[in-house]
C-alpha positions, 0 to 999 in steps of 0.5 A, spaced: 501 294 787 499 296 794 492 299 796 496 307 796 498 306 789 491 303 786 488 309 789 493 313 787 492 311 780 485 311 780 485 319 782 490 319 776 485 316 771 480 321 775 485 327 773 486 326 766 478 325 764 477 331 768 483 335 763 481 332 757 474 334 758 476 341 759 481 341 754 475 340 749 472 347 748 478 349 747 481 345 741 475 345 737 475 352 737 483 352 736 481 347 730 476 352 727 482 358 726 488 353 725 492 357 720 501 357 720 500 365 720 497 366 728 500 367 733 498 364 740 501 365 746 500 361 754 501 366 759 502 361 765 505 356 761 506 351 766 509 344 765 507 346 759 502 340 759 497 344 754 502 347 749 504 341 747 497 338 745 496 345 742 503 344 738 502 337 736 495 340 733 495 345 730 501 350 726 501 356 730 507 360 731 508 358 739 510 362 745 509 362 752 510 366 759 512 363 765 514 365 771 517 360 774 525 359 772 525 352 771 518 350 768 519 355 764 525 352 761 522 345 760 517 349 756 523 352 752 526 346 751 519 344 747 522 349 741 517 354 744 520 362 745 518 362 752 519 369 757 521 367 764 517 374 766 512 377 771 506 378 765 505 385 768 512 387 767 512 384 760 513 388 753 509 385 748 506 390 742 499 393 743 494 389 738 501 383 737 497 375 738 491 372 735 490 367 741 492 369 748 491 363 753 492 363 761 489 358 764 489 357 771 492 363 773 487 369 775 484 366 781 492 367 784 492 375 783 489 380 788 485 386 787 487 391 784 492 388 780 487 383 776 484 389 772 491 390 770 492 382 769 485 383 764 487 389 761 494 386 759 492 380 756 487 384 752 492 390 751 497 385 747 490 381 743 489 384 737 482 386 734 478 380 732 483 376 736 481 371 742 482 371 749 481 364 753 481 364 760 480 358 764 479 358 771 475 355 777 469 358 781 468 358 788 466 352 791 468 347 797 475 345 795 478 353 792 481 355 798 485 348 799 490 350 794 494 355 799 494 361 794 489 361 791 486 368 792 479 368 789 475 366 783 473 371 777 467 368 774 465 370 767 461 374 769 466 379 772 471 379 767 465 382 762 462 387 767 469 390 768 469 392 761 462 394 760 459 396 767 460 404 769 458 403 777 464 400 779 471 402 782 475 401 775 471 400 768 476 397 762 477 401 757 477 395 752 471 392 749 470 384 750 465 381 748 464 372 749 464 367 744 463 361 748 462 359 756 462 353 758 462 350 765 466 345 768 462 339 772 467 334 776 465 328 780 460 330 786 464 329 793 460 327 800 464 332 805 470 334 800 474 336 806 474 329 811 480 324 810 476 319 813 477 313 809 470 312 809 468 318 805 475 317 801 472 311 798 465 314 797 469 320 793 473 315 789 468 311 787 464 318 785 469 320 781 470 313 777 463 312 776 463 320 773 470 319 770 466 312 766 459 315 766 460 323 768 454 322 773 454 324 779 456 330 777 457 336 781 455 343 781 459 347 777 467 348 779 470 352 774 469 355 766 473 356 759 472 362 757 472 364 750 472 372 749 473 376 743 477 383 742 473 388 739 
């Protein structure tokens, strides 16, 4: 294997640690609620990398939300009912899932059309269910994918239902269970391809991947809220 193989290798490793570890939270908290009656849905399903780990897990009853035609019909090809939908225009029930997924999928819309993103996942929530957004906050690298558009932590997301001195109040009623941030590797000059800072990040990134130091600031979260 060349040296653009190994390293391309060794970021895999780095990208898979990274996963694992945000994927913890939220099949812990799967696992406590596990029960073959649920419904859970993934709003932008993707590869359907984590629906499948959920599905291997757990005994819900599965469905999925894509946008893209073709994704989502590797994702139907898991045996899990998937909508090749824009999720604004969907026609799920008011009060319908327990657990209502979307990661990585938010810092891609605009305002004003988040509110009405938020007010669509929680719209087809049932009281006492679960709304789990996972998404990255600003940091050095946010802007490097080319449609990402702008983070929403936490914080917003609450306010927006709670706090009247805004432009829009949500007319739901959240409140979170649990916010867990996420840390990666620390990085010297993100943005520089110079071959001496890629190694430096390299070796950051096993270092963090083996020993989770040095870690970064935080660069995104897994929220876990409640419908009232």
């Amino acid at each position: 294997m060349d040296k653009k193989g190994i390293y391309l290798k060794l970021l895999g490793f780095y990208g898979k640690q990274t996963e694992k570890r945000e994927d913890r939270a939220i099949l812990d908290f799967l696992h406590k609620i596990d029960d073959k009656e649920k419904l859970y849905i993934e709003i932008g399903a993707g590869l359907g990398r984590f629906i499948r780990l959920v599905k291997e897990r757990y005994q819900f009853q599965y469905y999925a939300v894509e946008i893209n035609k073709d994704l989502a019909n590797k994702v139907e090809q898991m045996g899990i009912q998937t909508y090749n939908i824009n999720f604004l225009d969907n026609k799920f029930p008011e009060n319908h899932f327990d657990v209502v997924h979307c990661s990585h999928v938010i810092e891609h819309v605009a305002y004003p059309q988040i509110i009405q993103f938020l007010d669509e996942l929680i719209r087809i929530t049932k009281p006492g269910g679960h709304i789990i957004i996972r998404s990255p906050l600003l940091t050095a690298d946010f802007f490097t994918c080319i449609d990402h558009i702008r983070p929403y932590p936490p914080k917003a997301i609450l306010d927006y239902y709670s706090n009247p001195q805004q432009q829009v109040t949500g007319k739901y009623s959240i409140s979170s269970v649990k916010i867990r941030l996420r840390r990666g590797a620390y990085q010297v000059n993100p943005y520089s391809y110079s071959p001496l800072f890629r190694a430096i990040n390299l070796l950051f990134k096993l270092s963090w991947s083996l020993f989770r130091f040095p870690f970064s600031k935080p660069n995104g979260y897994t929220a876990i809220f409640v419908k009232k």
